[in-house]
C-alpha positions as CSV (number, residue, x, y, z in Angstrom):
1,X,16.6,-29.5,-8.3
2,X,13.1,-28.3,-9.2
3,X,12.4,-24.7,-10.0
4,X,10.2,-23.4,-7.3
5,X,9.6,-20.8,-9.5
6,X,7.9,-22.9,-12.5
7,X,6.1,-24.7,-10.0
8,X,4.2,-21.9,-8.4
9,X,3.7,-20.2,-11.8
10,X,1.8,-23.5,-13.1
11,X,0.0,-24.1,-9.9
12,X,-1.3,-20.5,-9.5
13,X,-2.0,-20.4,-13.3
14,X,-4.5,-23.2,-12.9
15,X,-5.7,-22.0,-10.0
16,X,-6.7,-18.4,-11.7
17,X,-8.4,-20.4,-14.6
18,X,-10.4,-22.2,-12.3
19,X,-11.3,-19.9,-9.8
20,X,-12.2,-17.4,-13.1
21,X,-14.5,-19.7,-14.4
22,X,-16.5,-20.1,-10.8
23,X,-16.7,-16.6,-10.9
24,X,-18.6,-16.6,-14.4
25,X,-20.5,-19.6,-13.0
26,X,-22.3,-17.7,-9.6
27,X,-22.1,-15.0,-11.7
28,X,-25.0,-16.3,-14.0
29,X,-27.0,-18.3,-11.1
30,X,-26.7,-15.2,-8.7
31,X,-25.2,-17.2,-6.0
32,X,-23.7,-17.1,-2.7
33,X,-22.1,-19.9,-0.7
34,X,-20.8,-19.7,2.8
35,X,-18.5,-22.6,4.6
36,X,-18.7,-22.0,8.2
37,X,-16.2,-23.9,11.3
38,X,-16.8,-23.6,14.7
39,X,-13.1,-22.7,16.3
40,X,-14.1,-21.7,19.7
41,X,-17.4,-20.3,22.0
42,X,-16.6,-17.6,24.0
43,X,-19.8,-16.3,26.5
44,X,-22.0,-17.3,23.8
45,X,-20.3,-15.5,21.1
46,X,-19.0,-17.7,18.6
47,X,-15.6,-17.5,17.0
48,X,-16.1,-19.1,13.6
49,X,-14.2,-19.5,10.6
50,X,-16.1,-18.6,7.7
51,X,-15.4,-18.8,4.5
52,X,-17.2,-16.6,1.7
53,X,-17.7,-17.5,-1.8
54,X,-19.1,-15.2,-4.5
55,X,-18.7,-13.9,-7.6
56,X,-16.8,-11.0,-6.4
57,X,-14.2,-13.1,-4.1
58,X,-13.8,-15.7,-6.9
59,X,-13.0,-13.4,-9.7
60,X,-10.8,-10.9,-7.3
61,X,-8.9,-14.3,-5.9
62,X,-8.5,-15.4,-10.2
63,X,-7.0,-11.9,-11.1
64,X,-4.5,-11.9,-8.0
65,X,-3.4,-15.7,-8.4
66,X,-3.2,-14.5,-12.4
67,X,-0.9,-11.6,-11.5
68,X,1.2,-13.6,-8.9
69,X,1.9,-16.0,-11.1
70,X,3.4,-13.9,-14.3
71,X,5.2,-12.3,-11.2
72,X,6.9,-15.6,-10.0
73,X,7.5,-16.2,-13.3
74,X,9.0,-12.8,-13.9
75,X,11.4,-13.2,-10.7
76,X,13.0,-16.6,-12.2
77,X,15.0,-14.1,-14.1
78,X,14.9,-10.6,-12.8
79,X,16.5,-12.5,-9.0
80,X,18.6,-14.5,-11.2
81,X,22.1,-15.4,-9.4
82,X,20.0,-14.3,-5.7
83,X,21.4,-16.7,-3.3
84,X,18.1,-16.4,-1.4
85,X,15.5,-16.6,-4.2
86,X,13.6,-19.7,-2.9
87,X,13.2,-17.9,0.3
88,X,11.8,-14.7,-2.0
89,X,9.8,-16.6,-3.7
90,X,8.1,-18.9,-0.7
91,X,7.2,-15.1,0.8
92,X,5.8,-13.8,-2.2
93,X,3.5,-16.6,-1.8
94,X,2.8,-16.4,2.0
95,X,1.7,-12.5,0.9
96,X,-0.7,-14.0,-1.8
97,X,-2.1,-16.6,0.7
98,X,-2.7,-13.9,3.5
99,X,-4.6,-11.8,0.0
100,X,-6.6,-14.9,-0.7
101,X,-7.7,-15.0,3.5
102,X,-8.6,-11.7,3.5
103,X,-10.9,-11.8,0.2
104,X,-13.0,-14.8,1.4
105,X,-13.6,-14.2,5.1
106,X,-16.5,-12.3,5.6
107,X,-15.4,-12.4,9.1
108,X,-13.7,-9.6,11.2
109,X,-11.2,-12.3,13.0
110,X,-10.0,-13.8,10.0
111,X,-10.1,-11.0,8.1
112,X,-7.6,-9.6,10.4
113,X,-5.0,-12.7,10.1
114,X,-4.9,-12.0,6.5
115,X,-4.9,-8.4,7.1
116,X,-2.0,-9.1,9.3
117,X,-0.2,-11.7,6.9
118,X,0.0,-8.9,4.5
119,X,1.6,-6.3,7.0
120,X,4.1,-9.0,8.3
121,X,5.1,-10.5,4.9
122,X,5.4,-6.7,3.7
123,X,7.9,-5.9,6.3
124,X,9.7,-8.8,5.2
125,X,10.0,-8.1,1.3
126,X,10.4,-4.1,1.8
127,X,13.4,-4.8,4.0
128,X,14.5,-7.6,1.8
129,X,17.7,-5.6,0.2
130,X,19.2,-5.6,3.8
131,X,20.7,-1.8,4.0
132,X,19.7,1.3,6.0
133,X,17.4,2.8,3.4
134,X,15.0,-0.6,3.1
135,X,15.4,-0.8,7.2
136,X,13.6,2.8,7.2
137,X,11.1,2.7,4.2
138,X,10.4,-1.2,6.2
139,X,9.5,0.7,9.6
140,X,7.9,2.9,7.9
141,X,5.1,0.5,6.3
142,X,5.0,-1.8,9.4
143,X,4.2,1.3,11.7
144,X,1.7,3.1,9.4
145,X,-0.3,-0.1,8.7
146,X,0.0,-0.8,12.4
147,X,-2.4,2.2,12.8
148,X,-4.9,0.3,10.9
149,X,-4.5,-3.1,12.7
150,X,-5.2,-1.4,16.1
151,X,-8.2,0.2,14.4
152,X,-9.1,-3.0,13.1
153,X,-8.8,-5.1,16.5
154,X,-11.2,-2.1,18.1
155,X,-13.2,-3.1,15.4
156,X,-13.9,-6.3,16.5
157,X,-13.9,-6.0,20.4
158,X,-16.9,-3.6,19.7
159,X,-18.4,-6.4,17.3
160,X,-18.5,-8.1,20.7
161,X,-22.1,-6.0,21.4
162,X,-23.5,-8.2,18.4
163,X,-22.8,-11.9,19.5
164,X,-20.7,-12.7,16.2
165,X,-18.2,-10.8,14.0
166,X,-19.6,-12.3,10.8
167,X,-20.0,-8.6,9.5
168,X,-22.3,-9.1,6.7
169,X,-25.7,-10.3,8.2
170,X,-25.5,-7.2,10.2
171,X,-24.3,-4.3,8.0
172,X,-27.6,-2.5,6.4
173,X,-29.7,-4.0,8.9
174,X,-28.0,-2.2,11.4
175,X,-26.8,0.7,9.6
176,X,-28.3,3.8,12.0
177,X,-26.8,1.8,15.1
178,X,-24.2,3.9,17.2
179,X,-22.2,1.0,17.7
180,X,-21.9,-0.2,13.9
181,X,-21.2,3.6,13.2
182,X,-18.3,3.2,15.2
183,X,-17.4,-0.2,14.1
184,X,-17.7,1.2,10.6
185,X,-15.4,4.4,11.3
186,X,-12.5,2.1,12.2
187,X,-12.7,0.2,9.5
188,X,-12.7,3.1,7.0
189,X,-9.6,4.3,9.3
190,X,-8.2,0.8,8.9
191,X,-8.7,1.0,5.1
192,X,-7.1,4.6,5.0
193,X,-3.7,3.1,6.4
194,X,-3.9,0.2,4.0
195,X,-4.7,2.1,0.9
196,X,-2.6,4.8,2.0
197,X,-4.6,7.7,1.8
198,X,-4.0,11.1,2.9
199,X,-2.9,11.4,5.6
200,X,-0.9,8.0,5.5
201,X,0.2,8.5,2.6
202,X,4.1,8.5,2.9
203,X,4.5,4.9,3.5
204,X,3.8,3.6,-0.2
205,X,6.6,5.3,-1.6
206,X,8.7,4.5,0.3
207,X,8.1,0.6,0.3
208,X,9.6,1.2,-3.1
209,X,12.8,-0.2,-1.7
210,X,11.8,-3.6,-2.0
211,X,12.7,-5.9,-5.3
212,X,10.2,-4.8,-8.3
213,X,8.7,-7.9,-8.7
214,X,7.3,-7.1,-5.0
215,X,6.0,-4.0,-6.1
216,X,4.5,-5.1,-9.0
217,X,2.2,-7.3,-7.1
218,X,2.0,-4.8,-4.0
219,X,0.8,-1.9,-6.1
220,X,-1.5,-4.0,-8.3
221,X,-3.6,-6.3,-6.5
222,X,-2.8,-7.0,-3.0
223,X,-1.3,-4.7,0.2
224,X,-3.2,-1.5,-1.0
225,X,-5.8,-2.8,-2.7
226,X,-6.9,-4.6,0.5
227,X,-8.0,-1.7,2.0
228,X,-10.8,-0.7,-1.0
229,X,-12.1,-4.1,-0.9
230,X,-13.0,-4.3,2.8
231,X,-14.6,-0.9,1.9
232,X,-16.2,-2.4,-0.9
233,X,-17.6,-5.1,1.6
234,X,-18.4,-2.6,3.9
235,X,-19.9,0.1,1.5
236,X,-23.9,-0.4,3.3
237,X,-23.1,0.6,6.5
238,X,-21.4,4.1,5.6
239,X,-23.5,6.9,6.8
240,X,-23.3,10.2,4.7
241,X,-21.0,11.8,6.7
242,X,-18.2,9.5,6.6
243,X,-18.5,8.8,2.5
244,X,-18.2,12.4,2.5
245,X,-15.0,12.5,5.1
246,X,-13.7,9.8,2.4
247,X,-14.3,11.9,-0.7
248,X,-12.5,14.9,0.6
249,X,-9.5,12.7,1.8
250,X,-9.5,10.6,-1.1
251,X,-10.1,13.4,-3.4
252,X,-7.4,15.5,-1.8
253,X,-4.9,11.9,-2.4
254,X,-5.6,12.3,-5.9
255,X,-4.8,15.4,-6.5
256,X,-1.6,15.4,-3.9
257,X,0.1,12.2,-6.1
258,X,-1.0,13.7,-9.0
259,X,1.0,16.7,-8.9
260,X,3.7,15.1,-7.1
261,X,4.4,12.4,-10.2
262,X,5.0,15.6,-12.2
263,X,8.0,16.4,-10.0
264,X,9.5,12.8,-9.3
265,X,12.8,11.4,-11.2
266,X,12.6,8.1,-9.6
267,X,11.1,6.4,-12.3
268,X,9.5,3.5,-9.8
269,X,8.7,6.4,-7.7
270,X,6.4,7.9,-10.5
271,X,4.6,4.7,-10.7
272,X,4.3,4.6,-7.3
273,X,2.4,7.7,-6.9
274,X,0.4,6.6,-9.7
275,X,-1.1,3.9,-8.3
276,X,-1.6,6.4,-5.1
277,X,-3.5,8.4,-7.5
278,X,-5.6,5.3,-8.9
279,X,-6.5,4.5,-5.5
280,X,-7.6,7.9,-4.3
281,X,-10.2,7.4,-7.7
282,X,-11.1,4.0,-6.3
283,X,-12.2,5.6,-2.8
284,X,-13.7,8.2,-4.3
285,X,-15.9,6.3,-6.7
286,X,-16.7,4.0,-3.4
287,X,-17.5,7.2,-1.8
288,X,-20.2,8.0,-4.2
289,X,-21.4,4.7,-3.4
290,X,-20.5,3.1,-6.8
291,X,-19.1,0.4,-5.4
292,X,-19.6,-2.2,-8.1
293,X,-17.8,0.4,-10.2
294,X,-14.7,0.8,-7.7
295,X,-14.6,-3.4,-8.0
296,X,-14.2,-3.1,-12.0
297,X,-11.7,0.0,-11.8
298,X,-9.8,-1.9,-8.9
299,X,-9.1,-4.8,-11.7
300,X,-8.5,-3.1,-14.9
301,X,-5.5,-1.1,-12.9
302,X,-4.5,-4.3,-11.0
303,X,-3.5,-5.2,-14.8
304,X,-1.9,-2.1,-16.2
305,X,-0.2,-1.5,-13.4
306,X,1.5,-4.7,-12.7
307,X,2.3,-4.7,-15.6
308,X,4.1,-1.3,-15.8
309,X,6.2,-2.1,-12.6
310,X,7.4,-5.1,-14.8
311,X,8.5,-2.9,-17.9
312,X,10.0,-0.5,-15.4
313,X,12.2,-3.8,-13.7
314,X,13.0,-4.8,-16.9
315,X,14.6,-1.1,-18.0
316,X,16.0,-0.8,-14.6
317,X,18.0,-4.3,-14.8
318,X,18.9,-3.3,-18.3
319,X,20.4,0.3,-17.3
320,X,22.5,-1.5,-14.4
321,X,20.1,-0.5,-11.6
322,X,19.5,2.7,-12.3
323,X,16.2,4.4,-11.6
324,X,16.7,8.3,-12.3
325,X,14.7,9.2,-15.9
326,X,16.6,11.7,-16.6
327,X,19.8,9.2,-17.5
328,X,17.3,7.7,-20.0
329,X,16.3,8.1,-23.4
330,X,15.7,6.3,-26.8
331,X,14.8,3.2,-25.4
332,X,12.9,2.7,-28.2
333,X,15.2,2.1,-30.2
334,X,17.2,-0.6,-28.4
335,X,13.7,-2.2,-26.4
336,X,10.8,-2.2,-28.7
337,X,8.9,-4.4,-27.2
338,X,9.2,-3.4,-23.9
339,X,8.8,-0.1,-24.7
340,X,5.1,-1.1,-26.9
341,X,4.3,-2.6,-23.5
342,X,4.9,0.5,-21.2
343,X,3.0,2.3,-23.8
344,X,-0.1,0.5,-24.0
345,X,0.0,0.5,-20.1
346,X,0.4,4.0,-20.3
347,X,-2.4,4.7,-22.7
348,X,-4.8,2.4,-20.4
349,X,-4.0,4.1,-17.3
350,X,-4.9,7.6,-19.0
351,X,-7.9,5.8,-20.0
352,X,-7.9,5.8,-23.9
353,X,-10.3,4.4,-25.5
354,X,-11.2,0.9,-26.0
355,X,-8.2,0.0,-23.6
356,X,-9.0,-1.9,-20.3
357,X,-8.3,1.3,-18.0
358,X,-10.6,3.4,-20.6
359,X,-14.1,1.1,-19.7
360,X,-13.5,2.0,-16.0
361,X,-12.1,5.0,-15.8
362,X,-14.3,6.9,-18.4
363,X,-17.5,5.4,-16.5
364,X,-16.5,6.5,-13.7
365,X,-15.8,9.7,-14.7
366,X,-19.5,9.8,-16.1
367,X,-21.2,8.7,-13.3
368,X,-19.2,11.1,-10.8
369,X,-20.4,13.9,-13.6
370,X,-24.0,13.0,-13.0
371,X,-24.2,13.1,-9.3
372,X,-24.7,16.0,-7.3
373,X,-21.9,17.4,-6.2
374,X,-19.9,20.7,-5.3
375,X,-17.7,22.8,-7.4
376,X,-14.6,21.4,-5.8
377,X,-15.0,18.0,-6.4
378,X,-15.6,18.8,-10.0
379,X,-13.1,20.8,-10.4
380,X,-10.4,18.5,-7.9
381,X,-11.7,15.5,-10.3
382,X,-10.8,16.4,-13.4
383,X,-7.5,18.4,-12.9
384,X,-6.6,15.2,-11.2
385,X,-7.5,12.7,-14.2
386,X,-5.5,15.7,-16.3
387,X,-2.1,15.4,-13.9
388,X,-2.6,11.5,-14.3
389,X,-2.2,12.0,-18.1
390,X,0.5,14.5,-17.6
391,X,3.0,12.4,-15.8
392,X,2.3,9.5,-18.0
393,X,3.3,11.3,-21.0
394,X,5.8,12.8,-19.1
395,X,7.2,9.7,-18.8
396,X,6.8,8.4,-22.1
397,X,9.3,11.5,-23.2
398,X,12.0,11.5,-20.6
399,X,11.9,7.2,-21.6
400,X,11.2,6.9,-25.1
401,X,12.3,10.2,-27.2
402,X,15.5,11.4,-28.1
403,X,19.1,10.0,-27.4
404,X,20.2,8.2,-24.3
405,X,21.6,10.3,-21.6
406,X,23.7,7.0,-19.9
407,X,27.1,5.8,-19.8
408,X,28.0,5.2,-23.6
409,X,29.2,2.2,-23.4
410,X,25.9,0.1,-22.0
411,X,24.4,-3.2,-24.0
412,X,20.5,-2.0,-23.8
413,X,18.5,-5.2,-25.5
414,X,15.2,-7.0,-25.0
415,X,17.2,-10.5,-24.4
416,X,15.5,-11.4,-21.3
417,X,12.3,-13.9,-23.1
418,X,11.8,-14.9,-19.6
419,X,11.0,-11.6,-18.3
420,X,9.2,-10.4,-21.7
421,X,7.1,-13.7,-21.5
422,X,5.9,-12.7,-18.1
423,X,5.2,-9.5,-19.4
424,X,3.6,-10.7,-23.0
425,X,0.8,-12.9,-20.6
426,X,-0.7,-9.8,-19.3
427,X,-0.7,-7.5,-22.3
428,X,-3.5,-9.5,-23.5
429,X,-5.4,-9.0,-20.5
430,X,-4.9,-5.2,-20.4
431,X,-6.0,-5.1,-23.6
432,X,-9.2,-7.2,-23.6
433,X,-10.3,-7.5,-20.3
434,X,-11.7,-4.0,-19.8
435,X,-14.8,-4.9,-21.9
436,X,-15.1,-8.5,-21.1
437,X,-15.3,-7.5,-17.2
438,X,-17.8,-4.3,-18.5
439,X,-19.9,-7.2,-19.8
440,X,-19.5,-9.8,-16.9
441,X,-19.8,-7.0,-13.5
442,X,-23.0,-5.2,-14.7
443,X,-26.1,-7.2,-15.8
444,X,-27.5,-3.7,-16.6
445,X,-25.4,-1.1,-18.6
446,X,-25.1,2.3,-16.7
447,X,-27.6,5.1,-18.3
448,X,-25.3,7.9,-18.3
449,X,-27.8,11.2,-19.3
450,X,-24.8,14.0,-19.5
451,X,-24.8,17.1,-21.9
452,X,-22.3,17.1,-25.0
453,X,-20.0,19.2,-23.2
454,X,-19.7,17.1,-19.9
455,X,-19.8,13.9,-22.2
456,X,-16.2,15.5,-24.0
457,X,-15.1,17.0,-20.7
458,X,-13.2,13.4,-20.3
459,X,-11.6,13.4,-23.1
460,X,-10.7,17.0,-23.2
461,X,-9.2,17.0,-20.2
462,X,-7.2,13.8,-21.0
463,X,-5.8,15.8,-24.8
464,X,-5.0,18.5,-22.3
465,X,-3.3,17.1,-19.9
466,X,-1.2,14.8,-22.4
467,X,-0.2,18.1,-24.0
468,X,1.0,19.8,-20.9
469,X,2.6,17.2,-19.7
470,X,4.6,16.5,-23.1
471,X,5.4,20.5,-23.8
472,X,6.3,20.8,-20.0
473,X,9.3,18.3,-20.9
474,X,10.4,19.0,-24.2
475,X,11.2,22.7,-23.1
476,X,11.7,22.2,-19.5
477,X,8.9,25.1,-19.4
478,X,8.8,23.6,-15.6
479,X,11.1,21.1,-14.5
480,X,14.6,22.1,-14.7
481,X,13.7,25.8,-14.1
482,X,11.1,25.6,-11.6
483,X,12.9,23.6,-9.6
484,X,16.1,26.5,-9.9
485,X,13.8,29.2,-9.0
486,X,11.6,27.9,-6.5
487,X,13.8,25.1,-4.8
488,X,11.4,25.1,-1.7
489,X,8.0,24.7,-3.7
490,X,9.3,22.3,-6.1
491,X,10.8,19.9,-3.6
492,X,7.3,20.5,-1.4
493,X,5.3,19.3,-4.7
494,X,7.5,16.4,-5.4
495,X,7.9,15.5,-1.7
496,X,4.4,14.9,-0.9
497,X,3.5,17.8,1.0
498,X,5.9,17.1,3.4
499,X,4.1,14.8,4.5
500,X,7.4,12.0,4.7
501,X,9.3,14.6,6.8
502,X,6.1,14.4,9.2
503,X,6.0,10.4,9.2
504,X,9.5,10.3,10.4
505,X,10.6,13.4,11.6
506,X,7.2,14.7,13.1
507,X,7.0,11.2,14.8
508,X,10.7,10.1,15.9
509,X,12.1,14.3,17.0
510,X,10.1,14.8,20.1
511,X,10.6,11.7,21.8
512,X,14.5,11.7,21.0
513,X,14.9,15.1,22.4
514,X,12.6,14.0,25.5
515,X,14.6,11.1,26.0
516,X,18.1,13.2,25.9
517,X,16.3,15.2,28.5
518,X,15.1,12.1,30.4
519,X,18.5,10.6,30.3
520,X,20.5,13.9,31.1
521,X,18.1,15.2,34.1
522,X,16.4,11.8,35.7
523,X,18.6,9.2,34.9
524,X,22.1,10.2,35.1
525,X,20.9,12.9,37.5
526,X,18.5,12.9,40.4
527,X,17.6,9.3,40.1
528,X,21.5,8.3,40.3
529,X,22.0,10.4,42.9
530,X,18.7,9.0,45.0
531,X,18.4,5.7,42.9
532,X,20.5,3.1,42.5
533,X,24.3,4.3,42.5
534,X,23.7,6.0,45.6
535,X,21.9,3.3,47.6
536,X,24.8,1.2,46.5
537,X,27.4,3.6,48.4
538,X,25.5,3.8,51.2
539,X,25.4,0.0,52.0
540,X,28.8,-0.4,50.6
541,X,29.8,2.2,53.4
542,X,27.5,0.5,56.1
543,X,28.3,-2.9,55.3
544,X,32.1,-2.0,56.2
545,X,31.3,-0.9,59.2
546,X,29.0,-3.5,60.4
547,X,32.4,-6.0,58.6
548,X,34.7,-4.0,61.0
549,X,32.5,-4.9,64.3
550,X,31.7,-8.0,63.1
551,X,35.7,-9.0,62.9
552,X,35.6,-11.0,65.9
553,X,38.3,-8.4,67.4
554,X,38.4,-9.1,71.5
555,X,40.0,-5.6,72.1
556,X,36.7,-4.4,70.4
557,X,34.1,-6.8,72.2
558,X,36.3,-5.9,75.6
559,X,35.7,-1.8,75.1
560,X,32.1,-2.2,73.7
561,X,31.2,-4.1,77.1
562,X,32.6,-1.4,79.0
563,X,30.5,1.3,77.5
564,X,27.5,-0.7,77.8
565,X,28.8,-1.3,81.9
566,X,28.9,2.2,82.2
567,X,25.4,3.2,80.1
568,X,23.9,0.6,83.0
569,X,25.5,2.1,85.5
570,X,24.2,5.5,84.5
């Protein structure tokens, strides 16, 4: 039998190359092609299907067809012995064909099947370990992004004003227009569901019940970084009030994940609420109205960060599935390689330097230094970039240092070539591509005029927060003791804000206690009594009397014609 597995790998390899090389190709002509298809003409508005192809689409589509690819690859051996791994694999692709939709339409219809795609195929993977906890974290996702499809379908009926939902022709043109305001408000709603910012935040955690190849891609390059790039599209027709509504939420997503890493065992949990972290950076670089500079940042940590899920997979199928940090320890010594690879991910995503993360993250760090803004979003900024460093190395000690902490008799070993060749073609990438993309995206370097001390801020902060996060672990200055002595504050920090307990409890506890209500007083009450068991008695009771005169009894008919002799006769 063919491997479905191999066969996807080459073909979206290929792809990537391909589709990389167009991108370099518009790139230096400065072009722009559009495919347009007629589906339908509705009261003069027509429905096409448009296709959009730039540089920006082409080298986006090459970097998520790269990652799916060392993905599938990856999964040939991490859902070895899966009785259902063709299935897994065949909807790992549908999720990278709704991706691919959704980066070339440049239309609001189509963009919505992909958008769709994504939230169906989602569903699917997240509940794909069929038990209770995957049903919930499944509902979850579906529900919150469900918020954003409703938005987005709004969206599109008020697109109806301008006789076609091909978005771009009318987004600065139209810019002070009431009714692309409100077009543009739901899509920045639509994109805060997606990309899971505050306050729908809860969901991307929790989708970490799916398989970790799934999250790899999920969390690198396609469910929540769908919502940044229709932002991204989108980023001429934001007024200044809502980039600044999006600062403060994304700003205030930042920070929240940030801190909350710093409390998290779950070691795919930690990553999750990095990439939560990454994106609330993205959205607030987009915010500022860098969005060429979101695009760059939105790539480098697609890399990185696929490629940490993938270490993480690998040291969670090597420790027999389990997840908690604090069983692990001195993995170095029995997985080098994976363990150089989870470094050098973790040194990009801190952003130092001459790594890929470092090119994106340190520019956009200087150019949110130069703008003019409040003392809050300086300060939120950079205690945020700190806490990102702080987890990572964090991390790096409850992983890496000392003894293991796991059952003693355990064969830890870096056997699986399949999985550490999926992993080894994207360490090049996170190493290089940071300054090949630097030199490709921007045909004009950033002037960055900053004083010495806000030009070392960066890397201050980055020493110190590597420090604190490091000390904070070796002595348990916080951990073990906080969470002893403050039980409530500790499990608020590392629970989000509470903001899970409001997804589901907040959402599901009222309406069960009004439907106990409902069912207690209406339905087994008053309405049985003047509903439908007691019209039933009544023409039970009626229909027996009208059986007994209907019985054909003479004696009956004799005495009943008498009476009505007698009524006459009165």
């Amino acid at each position: 039998m063919i491997n479905i597995c191999l066969c996807y790998f080459v073909l979206f390899l290929v792809l990537s190359v391909c589709l990389f090389m167009e991108s370099i190709w518009l790139m230096s002509f400065d072009l722009v092609y559009f495919l347009e298809y007629e589906v339908i003409l509705i009261n003069s508005s027509p429905v096409v299907m448009t296709v959009l192809i730039d540089w920006m689409s082409m080298l986006f589509m090459s970097f998520v067809l790269f990652i799916s690819s060392m993905v599938i690859y990856y999964s040939n051996e991490y859902m070895h012995g899966d009785l259902n791994l063709n299935r897994f694999i065949l909807l790992v692709v549908m999720f990278v064909l709704s991706m691919m939709l959704l980066i070339i339409s440049p239309n609001l219809i189509s963009i919505l099947l992909g958008w769709d795609g994504l939230g169906l195929v989602s569903y699917c993977l997240v509940i794909y370990y069929q038990n209770t906890k995957s049903f919930n974290a499944g509902m979850i996702t579906a529900l919150t992004n469900r918020i954003g499809d409703v938005a987005l379908l709004m969206a599109i009926a008020w697109m109806l004003n301008y006789g076609s939902w091909n978005y771009v022709f009318y987004l600065e043109e139209l810019k002070n227009d009431i009714y692309m305001m409100i077009i543009t408000f739901l899509v920045i709603l639509a994109a805060m569901t997606k990309s899971a910012q505050i306050p729908f935040s809860s969901w991307l955690p929790a989708a970490m019940a799916a398989p970790t190849p799934v999250s790899s891609l999920v969390h690198s390059s396609t469910l929540v970084t769908a919502g940044v790039y229709l932002l991204i599209r989108f980023n001429y027709s934001m007024s200044e009030g809502m980039m600044m509504l999006l600062l403060f939420m994304s700003s205030m997503t930042m920070f929240m994940s940030g801190l909350g890493a710093n409390f998290e065992f779950d070691l795919k949990k930690i990553i999750a609420l990095s990439t939560l972290s990454q994106l609330g950076l993205m959205m607030m670089v987009l915010s500022l109205g860098g969005y060429k500079l979101a695009f760059f940042h939105l790539l480098t940590h697609a890399l990185f960060k696929a490629l940490l899920f993938m270490c993480a997979g690998n040291v969670i199928h090597n420790m027999m599935n389990c997840q908690d940090i604090r069983f692990m320890g001195g993995l170095v010594v029995s997985m080098p390689l994976t363990c150089v690879f989870m470094n050098i991910c973790n040194l990009s995503l801190c952003g130092i330097p001459f790594l890929s993360g470092f090119y994106s993250k340190d520019l956009v760090a200087e150019v949110m230094s130069m703008d003019y803004l409040n003392f809050y979003i300086y300060v939120i900024f950079y205690v945020s970039v700190g806490l990102t460093v702080s987890y990572s190395f964090r991390l790096v000690y409850y992983l890496f240092v000392g003894s293991l902490n796991f059952v003693s008799l355990i064969n830890l070993s870096d056997n699986s070539f399949v999985m550490l060749r999926g992993m080894g073609g994207l360490i090049i990438l996170v190493v290089i591509m940071g300054s090949t993309l630097s030199w490709l995206i921007f045909d004009s370097p950033y002037v960055i005029v900053l004083s010495s001390f806000m030009k070392v801020l960066t890397v201050m902060v980055i020493l110190l927060g590597g420090s604190v996060g490091f000390l904070m672990s070796k002595f348990s200055l916080g951990y073990k003791n906080l969470s002893l002595e403050f039980p409530g504050l500790s499990h608020y920090l590392a629970g989000m804000w509470n903001m899970p307990v409001l997804s589901t409890f907040g959402v599901n506890l009222f309406p069960v206690v009004l439907g106990n209500l409902y069912i207690k007083s209406l339905d087994q009450g008053w309405t049985e009594f003047y509903g439908g068991q007691n019209i039933y008695f009544q023409l039970v009771k009626n229909s027996g009397l009208m059986q007994a005169l209907l019985s054909n009894s003479i004696k009956l008919f004799y005495m009943l014609m008498i009476m009505l002799f007698i009524y006459f006769l009165m």
